[in-house]
N, C-alpha and C positions, 0 to 999 in steps of 0.2 A: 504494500500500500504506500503511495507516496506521501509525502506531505500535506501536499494540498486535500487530496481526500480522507486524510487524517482528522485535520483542523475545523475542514468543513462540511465533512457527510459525516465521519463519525462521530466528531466534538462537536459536530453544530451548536448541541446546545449551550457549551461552553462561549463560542466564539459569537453565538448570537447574545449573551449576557454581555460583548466587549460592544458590540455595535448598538444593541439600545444605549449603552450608557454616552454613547455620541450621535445618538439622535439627532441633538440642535444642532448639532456640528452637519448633520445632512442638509437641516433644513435652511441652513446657513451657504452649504455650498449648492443647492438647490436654486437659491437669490441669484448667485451671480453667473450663474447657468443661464437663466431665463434672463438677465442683462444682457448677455451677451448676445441671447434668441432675439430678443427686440431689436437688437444693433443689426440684425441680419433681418428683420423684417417679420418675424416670426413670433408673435404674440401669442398666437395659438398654432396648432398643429400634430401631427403625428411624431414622437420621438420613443426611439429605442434605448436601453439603458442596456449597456451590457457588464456583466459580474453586477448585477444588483443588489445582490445581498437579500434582506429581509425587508425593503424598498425603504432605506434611511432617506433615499436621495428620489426614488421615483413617487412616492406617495405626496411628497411637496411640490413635486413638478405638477403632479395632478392636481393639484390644490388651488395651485394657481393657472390653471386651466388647458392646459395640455393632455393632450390622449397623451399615456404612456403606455409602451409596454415595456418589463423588467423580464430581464432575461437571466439566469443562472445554473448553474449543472446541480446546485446543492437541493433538493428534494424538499427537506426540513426549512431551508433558510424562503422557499419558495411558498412553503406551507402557514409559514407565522406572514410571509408577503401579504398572504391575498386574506388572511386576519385582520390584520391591520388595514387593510383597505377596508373593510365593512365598516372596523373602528373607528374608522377618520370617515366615514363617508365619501368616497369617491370608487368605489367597486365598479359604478360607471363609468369612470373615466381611467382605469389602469387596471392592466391585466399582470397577471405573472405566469412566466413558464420556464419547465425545464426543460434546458437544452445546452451542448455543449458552443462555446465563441466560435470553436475551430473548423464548425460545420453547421453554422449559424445559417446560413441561406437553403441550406438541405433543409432545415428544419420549420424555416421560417418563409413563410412567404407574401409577403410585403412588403410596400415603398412607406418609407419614413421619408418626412423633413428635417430631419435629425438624428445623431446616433450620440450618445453621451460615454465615458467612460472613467472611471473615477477612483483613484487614490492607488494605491499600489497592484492593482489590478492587473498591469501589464506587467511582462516579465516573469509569470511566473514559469513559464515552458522555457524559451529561448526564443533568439531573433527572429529566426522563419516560422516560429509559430505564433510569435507578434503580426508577421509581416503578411503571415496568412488570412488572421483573422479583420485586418484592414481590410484585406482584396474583397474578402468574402462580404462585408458591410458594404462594399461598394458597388455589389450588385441585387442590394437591399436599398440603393440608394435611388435618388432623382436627382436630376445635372443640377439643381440648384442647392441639394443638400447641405448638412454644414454636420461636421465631427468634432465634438469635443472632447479633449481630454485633462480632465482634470486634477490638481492636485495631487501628482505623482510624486514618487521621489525621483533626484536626479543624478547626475555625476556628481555634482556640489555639492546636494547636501548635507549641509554643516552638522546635523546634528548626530549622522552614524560614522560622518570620516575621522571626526575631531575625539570621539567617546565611544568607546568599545563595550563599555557597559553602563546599562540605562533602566531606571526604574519606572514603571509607569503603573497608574492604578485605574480600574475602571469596576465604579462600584467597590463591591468588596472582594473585589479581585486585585491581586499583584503581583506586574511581570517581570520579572528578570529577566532583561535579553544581554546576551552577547554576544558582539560581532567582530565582521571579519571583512574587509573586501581587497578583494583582488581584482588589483589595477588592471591587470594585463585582458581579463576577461570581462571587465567589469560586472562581475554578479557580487552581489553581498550577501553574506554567510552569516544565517544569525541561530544560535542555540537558546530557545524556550524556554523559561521555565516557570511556568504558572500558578500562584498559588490563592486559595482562598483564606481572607480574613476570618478567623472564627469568635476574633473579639479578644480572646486569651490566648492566639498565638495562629501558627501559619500551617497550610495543610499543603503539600502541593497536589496539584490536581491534574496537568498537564505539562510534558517535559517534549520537546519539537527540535528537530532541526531543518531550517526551512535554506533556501538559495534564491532570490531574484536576481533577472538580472536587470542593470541599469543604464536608462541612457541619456544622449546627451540632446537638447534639443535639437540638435542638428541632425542626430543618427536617426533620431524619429521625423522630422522633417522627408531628410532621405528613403525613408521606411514609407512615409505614406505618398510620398510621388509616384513613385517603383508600384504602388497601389490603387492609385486614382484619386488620390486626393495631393491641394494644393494646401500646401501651411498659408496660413495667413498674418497670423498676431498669436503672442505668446506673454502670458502671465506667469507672475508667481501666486501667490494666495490668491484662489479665486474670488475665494468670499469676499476678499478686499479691491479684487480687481488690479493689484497693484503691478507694477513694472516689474517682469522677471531681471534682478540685480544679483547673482549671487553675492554675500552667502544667505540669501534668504530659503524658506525649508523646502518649499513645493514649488512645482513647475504644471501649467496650465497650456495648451497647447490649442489652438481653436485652425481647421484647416476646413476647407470647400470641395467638393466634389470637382472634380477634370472633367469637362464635358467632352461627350466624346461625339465621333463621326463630324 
C-alpha cells in the first residue's frame, strides 16, 4: 500500500479530522478562487475541483454560486463530501465523485469553465503523472477555460528548506514531521508522526512516510504548455492575492486553455 492510500483511504478518518480543522482556511482560499473567476469573466459557471478532499474548498465555491463538481479517489473523504453539502445546503449546486486525476476524462465526461486544484495536491506520483493529469483536464476543457492552481508548495518554500523539523496541531491532534529534500530530484521526504492529545499526555496514532515532488513555477508553466494550457499570472497566498516574492510559503498558478485548430 503506498502512502497516499494509507493516509487517505485507510486513515481517512484520521486525515479528515486534519482538514475540518482548516475548514476556514478552504473557505478562505475559496474567496480568492472566485477573485480571480470574476477577473476572467466568470461569476458563475461550471468548475471542477480536483483532489477535493471532503469539499473544504468546493462546498464554498458553491456557496457563492458556482456549479461545482469535487473530484477524488478517496471513497470516505467523498462520503463526509456530499454530507456536508446537505449541511450547508447546496447538494444542488455541487456534486462529488470518485474517480482517479490520472484518468479523469475516462471517467468524467464534461466541459467545465474551470478546473481548480489546491494545496499540495500535485506531486504526489511524479512529473509525467503531473503532466498527465493537465493533458487529460484539457480535454475536459473549453478554448476559453481557465486552470487554477492553488497554494502549492514550491522550490522556495521557506518553511521545509530552512526547518527539518516542524510541529503542527490540528484540533487535538499533533504532528511531528521531519524532513528531507533532495535538491537534485526535487521531491521532499517527510516522516509522520501523529499523535493525539488525551489531555494527560500523547498517544500516537499514525507514523507515515510520504515523498512529493516539487516545483518550480516555471517547471509547471512548462508542464502545462506541453498540455494545453497557457500560464498566465502567478501568486503567492491566494487568499491574499498577493505577489509571488519568494520567500513567501505558497505559490498560486492561474493559466488559460490553448485554443486549438
Amino acid at each position: 500500500m503506498s502512502w497516499i492510500e494509507k493516509l487517505f483511504v485507510e486513515r481517512a478518518d484520521i486525515y479528515m479530522e486534519i482538514m475540518n480543522s482548516m475548514w476556514s482556511e478552504g473557505e478562505a482560499i475559496a474567496k480568492g478562487i472566485a477573485e480571480i473567476l470574476k477577473r476572467y469573466g466568470l461569476s458563475s459557471g461550471k468548475v471542477l475541483e480536483l483532489y477535493s478532499g471532503n469539499g473544504r474548498v468546493a462546498i464554498p465555491l458553491a456557496r457563492m454560486g458556482y456549479d461545482v463538481l469535487g473530484v477524488d479517489f478517496s471513497l470516505p473523504f467523498i462520503t463526509d463530501a456530499r454530507e456536508k453539502a446537505k449541511r450547508y445546503g447546496v447538494e444542488d449546486r455541487v456534486r462529488f465523485a470518485v474517480a482517479d486525476a490520472r484518468r479523469i476524462d475516462e471517467e468524467i465526461h464534461e466541459k467545465f469553465d474551470a478546473f481548480v486544484i489546491v494545496a499540495t495536491s500535485l506531486g504526489y506520483y511524479d512529473g509525467s503523472s503531473d503532466e498527465e493529469v493537465f493533458k487529460r483536464l484539457r480535454n475536459l476543457a473549453k478554448d476559453t477555460s481557465i486552470l487554477i492552481i492553488a497554494n502549492t508548495v514550491h522550490r522556495e518554500t521557506p518553511n521545509w528548506r530552512y526547518c527539518d523539523k516542524v510541529f503542527e496541531r490540528f484540533g487535538n491532534l499533533v504532528l511531528l514531521e521531519e524532513r528531507k529534500f533532495d535538491p537534485i530530484w526535487s521531491k521532499l521526504y517527510s516522516k509522520w508522526y501523529l499523535y493525539r492529545d488525551e489531555g494527560d499526555g500523547l498517544s500516537l496514532v499514525l507514523r507515515l512516510e510520504t515523498e512529493i515532488r516539487v516545483y518550480t513555477p516555471t517547471e509547471l508553466a512548462e508542464m502545462l504548455r506541453r498540455s494545453g494550457w497557457g500560464a498566465e499570472s502567478v501568486y503567492g497566498d491566494i487568499r491574499k492575492l498577493e505577489r509571488f516574492n519568494p520567500p513567501c510559503a505558497h505559490l498560486s498558478l492561474v493559466a488559460r486553455a490553448i485554443r486549438t485548430g
